[in-house]
N, C-alpha and C positions, 0 to 999 in steps of 0.2 A: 103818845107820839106815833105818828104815822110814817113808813119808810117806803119808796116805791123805787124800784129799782126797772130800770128799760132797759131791751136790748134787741139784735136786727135791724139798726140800721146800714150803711154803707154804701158803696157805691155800684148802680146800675146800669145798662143801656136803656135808651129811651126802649118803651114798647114793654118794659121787663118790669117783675114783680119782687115785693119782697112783704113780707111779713115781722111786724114790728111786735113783742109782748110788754106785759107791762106787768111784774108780780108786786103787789100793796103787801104791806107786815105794820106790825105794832096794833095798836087799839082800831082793829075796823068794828064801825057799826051795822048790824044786821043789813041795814038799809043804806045805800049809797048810788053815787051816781060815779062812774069810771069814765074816764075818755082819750081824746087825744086831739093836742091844738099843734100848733108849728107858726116858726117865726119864720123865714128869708130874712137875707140881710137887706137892712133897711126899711125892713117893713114892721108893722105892728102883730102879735100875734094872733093868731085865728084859730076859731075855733073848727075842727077839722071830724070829727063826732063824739056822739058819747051814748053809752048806754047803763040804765040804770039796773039796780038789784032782782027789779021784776019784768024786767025786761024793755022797757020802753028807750026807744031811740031815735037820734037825729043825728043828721050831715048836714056839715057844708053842702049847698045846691050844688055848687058846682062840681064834687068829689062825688056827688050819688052814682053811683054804678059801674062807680070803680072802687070804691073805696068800702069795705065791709068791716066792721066793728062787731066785736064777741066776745065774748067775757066766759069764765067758768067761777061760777059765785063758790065751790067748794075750794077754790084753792086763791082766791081771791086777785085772778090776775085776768085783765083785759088785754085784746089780741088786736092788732091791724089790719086787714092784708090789701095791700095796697095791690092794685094791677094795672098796665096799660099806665106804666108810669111816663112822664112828663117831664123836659127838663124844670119847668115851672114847679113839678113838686117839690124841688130842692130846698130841704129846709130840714132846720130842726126840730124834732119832733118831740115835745113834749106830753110826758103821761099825767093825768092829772082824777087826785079823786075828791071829789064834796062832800062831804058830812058835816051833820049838825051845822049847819051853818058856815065851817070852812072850807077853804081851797089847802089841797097838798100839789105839791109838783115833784117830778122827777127831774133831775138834773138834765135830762135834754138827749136824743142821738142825732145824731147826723145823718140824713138824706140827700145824698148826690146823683143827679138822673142826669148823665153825662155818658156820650158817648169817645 
Protein backbone atom coordinates (compact mmCIF):
# COMPACT_ATOMS: atom_id res chain seq x y z
CA UNK A 1 0.00 0.00 0.00
CA UNK A 2 1.00 3.34 -0.97
CA UNK A 3 0.34 6.51 1.46
CA UNK A 4 1.05 10.19 0.10
CA UNK A 5 0.56 12.73 2.22
CA UNK A 6 0.57 16.76 0.83
CA UNK A 7 1.15 19.90 2.25
CA UNK A 8 1.58 23.94 1.54
CA UNK A 9 -1.12 24.89 0.19
CA UNK A 10 -3.33 27.99 1.25
CA UNK A 11 -4.11 31.20 0.49
CA UNK A 12 -2.10 33.88 -1.56
CA UNK A 13 -2.05 37.42 -3.26
CA UNK A 14 -2.02 37.19 -6.84
CA UNK A 15 1.71 37.70 -8.13
CA UNK A 16 2.78 35.47 -4.87
CA UNK A 17 4.46 32.00 -4.46
CA UNK A 18 4.04 29.04 -2.67
CA UNK A 19 5.56 25.72 -2.54
CA UNK A 20 3.50 22.64 -2.33
CA UNK A 21 5.47 18.91 -1.15
CA UNK A 22 4.38 15.73 -1.46
CA UNK A 23 6.09 12.88 0.83
CA UNK A 24 4.94 8.94 -0.83
CA UNK A 25 5.49 5.92 2.21
CA UNK A 26 4.49 2.18 2.13
CA UNK A 27 5.73 -0.15 -0.83
CA UNK A 28 7.39 2.50 -3.42
CA UNK A 29 9.05 0.96 -6.34
CA UNK A 30 12.56 1.87 -7.31
CA UNK A 31 10.97 3.33 -10.48
CA UNK A 32 8.03 5.65 -10.41
CA UNK A 33 6.65 8.65 -11.99
CA UNK A 34 5.46 11.54 -8.96
CA UNK A 35 3.45 14.57 -9.87
CA UNK A 36 0.92 16.94 -9.40
CA UNK A 37 -2.65 17.67 -11.18
CA UNK A 38 -5.57 20.17 -9.58
CA UNK A 39 -9.24 20.33 -9.91
CA UNK A 40 -11.33 24.07 -9.74
CA UNK A 41 -14.47 23.89 -9.05
CA UNK A 42 -16.42 22.71 -11.79
CA UNK A 43 -13.98 21.67 -13.75
CA UNK A 44 -12.21 18.24 -14.69
CA UNK A 45 -9.02 17.55 -13.23
CA UNK A 46 -5.56 18.34 -14.95
CA UNK A 47 -2.65 17.39 -15.19
CA UNK A 48 -0.36 20.10 -13.77
CA UNK A 49 3.41 18.02 -14.08
CA UNK A 50 5.15 15.24 -13.13
CA UNK A 51 8.42 13.94 -12.85
CA UNK A 52 9.69 10.67 -13.00
CA UNK A 53 12.55 8.42 -10.96
CA UNK A 54 15.27 9.34 -13.53
CA UNK A 55 14.38 12.40 -14.03
CA UNK A 56 12.25 13.04 -16.93
CA UNK A 57 9.55 15.69 -16.94
CA UNK A 58 6.46 17.51 -18.30
CA UNK A 59 3.93 20.52 -17.58
CA UNK A 60 0.94 21.63 -18.33
CA UNK A 61 1.96 24.22 -21.50
CA UNK A 62 0.31 26.61 -19.87
CA UNK A 63 2.09 26.48 -16.24
CA UNK A 64 5.76 26.08 -18.05
CA UNK A 65 7.65 28.83 -16.46
CA UNK A 66 6.06 29.28 -13.57
CA UNK A 67 5.51 26.31 -12.31
CA UNK A 68 8.79 23.94 -11.41
CA UNK A 69 8.38 20.35 -10.34
CA UNK A 70 11.43 18.35 -8.13
CA UNK A 71 11.53 15.47 -6.47
CA UNK A 72 14.37 14.13 -4.04
CA UNK A 73 14.19 10.15 -4.84
CA UNK A 74 15.98 9.56 -1.34
CA UNK A 75 13.35 10.55 0.72
CA UNK A 76 10.71 9.72 -1.83
CA UNK A 77 8.82 13.16 -1.92
CA UNK A 78 8.02 15.46 -4.90
CA UNK A 79 8.04 19.32 -4.52
CA UNK A 80 5.88 22.22 -6.42
CA UNK A 81 6.85 25.59 -6.51
CA UNK A 82 4.51 27.35 -7.91
CA UNK A 83 5.31 31.42 -8.66
CA UNK A 84 3.68 34.44 -10.27
CA UNK A 85 0.52 32.91 -9.02
CA UNK A 86 -2.94 33.54 -10.79
CA UNK A 87 -6.21 33.90 -9.33
CA UNK A 88 -6.95 31.12 -12.03
CA UNK A 89 -4.49 28.78 -10.12
CA UNK A 90 -7.18 28.22 -7.48
CA UNK A 91 -7.47 24.91 -7.12
CA UNK A 92 -6.95 21.84 -5.51
CA UNK A 93 -3.93 20.26 -5.69
CA UNK A 94 -3.57 16.92 -5.86
CA UNK A 95 -0.22 14.72 -5.45
CA UNK A 96 -0.12 11.78 -7.39
CA UNK A 97 2.30 8.60 -7.85
CA UNK A 98 2.34 5.68 -10.80
CA UNK A 99 3.65 2.53 -10.44
CA UNK A 100 3.45 -0.74 -11.80
CA UNK A 101 0.82 0.09 -13.62
CA UNK A 102 -1.34 2.12 -10.87
CA UNK A 103 -2.43 5.56 -9.76
CA UNK A 104 -2.16 6.63 -5.96
CA UNK A 105 -3.50 10.02 -4.92
CA UNK A 106 -3.27 12.14 -2.17
CA UNK A 107 -6.18 13.60 -0.54
CA UNK A 108 -5.98 17.07 -2.11
CA UNK A 109 -4.66 20.80 -0.67
CA UNK A 110 -6.27 23.86 -1.28
CA UNK A 111 -4.87 26.59 -3.55
CA UNK A 112 -6.46 30.12 -3.13
CA UNK A 113 -4.81 33.00 -5.23
CA UNK A 114 -7.00 35.65 -3.95
CA UNK A 115 -6.44 38.96 -3.15
Amino acid sequence: QVQLEESGGGLVQPGGSLRLSCAASGSIFKFNTMGWYRQAPGKQRELVAFKTTYGTTNYADSLRGRFTISRDNAKNTVYLQMNSLKPEDTAVYYCNLFQNNRDYWGQGTQVTVSS
